[in-house]
ChimeraX commands (.cxc) that place a marker at each C-alpha (Angstrom):
marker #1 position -9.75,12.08,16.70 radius 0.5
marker #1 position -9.12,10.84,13.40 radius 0.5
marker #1 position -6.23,11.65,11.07 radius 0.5
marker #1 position -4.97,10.89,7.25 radius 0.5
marker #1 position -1.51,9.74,7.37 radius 0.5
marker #1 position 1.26,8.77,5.19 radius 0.5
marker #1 position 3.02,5.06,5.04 radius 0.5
marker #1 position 5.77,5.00,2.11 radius 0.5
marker #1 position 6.55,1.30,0.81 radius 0.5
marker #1 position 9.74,0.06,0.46 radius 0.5
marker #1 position 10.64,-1.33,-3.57 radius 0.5
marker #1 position 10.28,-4.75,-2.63 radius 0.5
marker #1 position 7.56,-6.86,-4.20 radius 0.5
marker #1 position 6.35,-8.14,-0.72 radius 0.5
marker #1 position 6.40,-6.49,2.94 radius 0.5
marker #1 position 4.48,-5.70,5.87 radius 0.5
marker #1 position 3.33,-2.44,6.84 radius 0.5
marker #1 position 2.73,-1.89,10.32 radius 0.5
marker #1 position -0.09,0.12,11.08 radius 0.5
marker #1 position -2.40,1.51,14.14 radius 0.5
marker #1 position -4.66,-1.01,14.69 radius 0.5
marker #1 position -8.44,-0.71,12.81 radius 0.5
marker #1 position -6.87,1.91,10.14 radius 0.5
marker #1 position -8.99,2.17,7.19 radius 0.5
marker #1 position -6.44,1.65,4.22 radius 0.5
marker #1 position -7.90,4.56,1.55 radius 0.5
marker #1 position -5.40,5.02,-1.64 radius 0.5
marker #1 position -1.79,4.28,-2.88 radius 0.5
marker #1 position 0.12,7.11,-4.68 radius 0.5
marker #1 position 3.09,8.11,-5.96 radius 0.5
marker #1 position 5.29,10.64,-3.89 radius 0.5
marker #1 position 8.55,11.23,-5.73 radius 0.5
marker #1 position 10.42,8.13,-6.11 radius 0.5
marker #1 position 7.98,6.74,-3.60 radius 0.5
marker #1 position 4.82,4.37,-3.49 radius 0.5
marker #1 position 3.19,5.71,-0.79 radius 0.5
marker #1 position -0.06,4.46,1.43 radius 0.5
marker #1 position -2.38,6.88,2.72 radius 0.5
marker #1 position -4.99,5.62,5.84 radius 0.5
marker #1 position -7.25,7.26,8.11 radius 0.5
marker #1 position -6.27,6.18,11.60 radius 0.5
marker #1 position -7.47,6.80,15.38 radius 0.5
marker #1 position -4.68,9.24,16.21 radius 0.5
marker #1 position -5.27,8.03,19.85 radius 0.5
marker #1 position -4.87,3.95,18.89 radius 0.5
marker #1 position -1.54,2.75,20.35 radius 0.5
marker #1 position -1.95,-0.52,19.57 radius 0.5
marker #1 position -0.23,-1.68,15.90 radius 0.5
marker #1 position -2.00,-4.31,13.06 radius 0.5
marker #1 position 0.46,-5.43,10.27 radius 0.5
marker #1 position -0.87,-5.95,6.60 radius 0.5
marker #1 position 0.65,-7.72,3.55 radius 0.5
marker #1 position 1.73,-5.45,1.05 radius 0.5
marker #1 position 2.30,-6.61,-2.43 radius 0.5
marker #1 position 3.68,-4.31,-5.28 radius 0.5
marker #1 position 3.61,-5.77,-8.78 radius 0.5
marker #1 position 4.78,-4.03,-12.41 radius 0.5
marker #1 position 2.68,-4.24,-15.61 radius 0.5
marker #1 position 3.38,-7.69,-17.40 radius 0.5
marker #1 position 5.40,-9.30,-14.23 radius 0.5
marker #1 position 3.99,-12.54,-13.49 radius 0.5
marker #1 position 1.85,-12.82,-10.16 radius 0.5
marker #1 position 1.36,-15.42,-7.66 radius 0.5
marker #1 position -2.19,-17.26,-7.76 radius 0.5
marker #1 position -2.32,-16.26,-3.73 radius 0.5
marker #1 position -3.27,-12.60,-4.81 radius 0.5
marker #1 position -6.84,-13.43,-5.48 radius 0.5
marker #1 position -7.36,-13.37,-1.57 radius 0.5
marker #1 position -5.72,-9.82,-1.38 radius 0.5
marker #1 position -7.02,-6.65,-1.85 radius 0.5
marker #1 position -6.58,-4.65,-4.91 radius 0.5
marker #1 position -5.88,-0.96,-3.61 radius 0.5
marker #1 position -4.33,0.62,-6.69 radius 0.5
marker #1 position -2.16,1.15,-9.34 radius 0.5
marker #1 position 0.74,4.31,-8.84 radius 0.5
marker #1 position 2.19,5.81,-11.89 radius 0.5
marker #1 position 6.22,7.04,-12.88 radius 0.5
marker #1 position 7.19,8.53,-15.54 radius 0.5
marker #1 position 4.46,9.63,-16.70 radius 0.5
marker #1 position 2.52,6.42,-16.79 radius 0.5
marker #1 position 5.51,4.74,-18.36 radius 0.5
marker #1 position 6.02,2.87,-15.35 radius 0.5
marker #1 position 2.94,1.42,-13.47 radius 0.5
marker #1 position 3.36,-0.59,-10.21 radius 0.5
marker #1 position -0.26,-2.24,-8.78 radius 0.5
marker #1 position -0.42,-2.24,-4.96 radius 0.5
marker #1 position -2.64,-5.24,-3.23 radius 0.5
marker #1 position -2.89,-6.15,0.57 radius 0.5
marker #1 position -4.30,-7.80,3.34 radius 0.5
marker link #1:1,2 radius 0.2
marker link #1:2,3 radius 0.2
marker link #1:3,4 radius 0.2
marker link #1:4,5 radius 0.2
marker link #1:5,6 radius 0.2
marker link #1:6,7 radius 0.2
marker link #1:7,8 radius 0.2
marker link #1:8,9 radius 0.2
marker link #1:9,10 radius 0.2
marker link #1:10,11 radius 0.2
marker link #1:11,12 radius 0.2
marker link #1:12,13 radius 0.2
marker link #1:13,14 radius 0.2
marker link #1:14,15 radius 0.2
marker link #1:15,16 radius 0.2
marker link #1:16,17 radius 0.2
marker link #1:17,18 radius 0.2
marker link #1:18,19 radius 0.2
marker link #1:19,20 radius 0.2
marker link #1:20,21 radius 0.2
marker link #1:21,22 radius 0.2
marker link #1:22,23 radius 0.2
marker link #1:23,24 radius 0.2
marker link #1:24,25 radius 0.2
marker link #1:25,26 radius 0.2
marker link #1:26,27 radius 0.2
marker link #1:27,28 radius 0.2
marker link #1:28,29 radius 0.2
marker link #1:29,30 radius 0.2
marker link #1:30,31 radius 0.2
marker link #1:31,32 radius 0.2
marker link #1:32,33 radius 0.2
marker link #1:33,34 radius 0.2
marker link #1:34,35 radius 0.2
marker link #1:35,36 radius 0.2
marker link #1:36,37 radius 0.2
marker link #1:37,38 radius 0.2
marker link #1:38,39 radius 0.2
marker link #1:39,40 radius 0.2
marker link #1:40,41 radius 0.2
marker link #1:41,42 radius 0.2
marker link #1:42,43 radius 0.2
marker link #1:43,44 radius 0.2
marker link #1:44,45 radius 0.2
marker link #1:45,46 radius 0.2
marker link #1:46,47 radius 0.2
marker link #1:47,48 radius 0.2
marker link #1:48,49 radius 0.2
marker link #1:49,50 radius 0.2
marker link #1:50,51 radius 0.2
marker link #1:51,52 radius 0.2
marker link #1:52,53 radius 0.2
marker link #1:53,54 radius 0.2
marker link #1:54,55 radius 0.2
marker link #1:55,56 radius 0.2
marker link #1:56,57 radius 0.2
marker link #1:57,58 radius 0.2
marker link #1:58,59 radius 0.2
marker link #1:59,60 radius 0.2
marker link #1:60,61 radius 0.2
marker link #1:61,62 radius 0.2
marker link #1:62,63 radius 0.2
marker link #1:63,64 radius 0.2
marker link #1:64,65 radius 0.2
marker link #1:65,66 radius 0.2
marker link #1:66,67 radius 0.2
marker link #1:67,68 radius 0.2
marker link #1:68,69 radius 0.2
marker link #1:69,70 radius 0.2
marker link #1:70,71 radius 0.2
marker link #1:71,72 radius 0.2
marker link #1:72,73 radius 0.2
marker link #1:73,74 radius 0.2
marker link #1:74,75 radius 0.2
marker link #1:75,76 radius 0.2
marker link #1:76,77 radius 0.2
marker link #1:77,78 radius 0.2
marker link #1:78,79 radius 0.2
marker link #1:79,80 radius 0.2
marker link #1:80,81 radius 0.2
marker link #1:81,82 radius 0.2
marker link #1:82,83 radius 0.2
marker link #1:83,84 radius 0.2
marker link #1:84,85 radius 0.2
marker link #1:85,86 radius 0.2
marker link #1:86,87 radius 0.2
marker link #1:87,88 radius 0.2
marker link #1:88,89 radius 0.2
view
């Protein structure tokens, strides 16, 4: 059986998320002062996979390594005063 779930980020620029293992990564959002993940996973997969996370403001400077990431998207604050662009891998 297969199931959407929820992984909030922490407000670092880099981490790992750990994950059940073949999760298909679908969106980033914002949840009140939260970036949050959302995945589909095999609600029946014990086993864990652990992907890069990178979280990047408008106009901050970004490493050249985040052409081999994924872009996932962008979450809004304030209104879309405040955007934050989510990559991983």
């Amino acid at each position: 059986m297969y199931s959407i779930w929820k992984f909030a980020l922490k407000s670092q620029e880099t981490q790992v998320l750990e994950i059940p293992l073949d999760a298909q990564i679908l969106s980033t959002e914002t949840q009140g002062d939260d970036i949050v993940v959302y995945a589909m996973v095999n609600t029946e997969q014990t086993e864990k996979e652990y992907k890069d996370v990178r979280v990047y403001g408008t106009g901050e400077p970004i490493p050249d390594v985040i052409t081999e990431y994924n872009f996932l998207g962008t979450a809004k604050f304030n209104n879309g005063s405040m955007m934050f662009h989510v990559f991983y891998k």
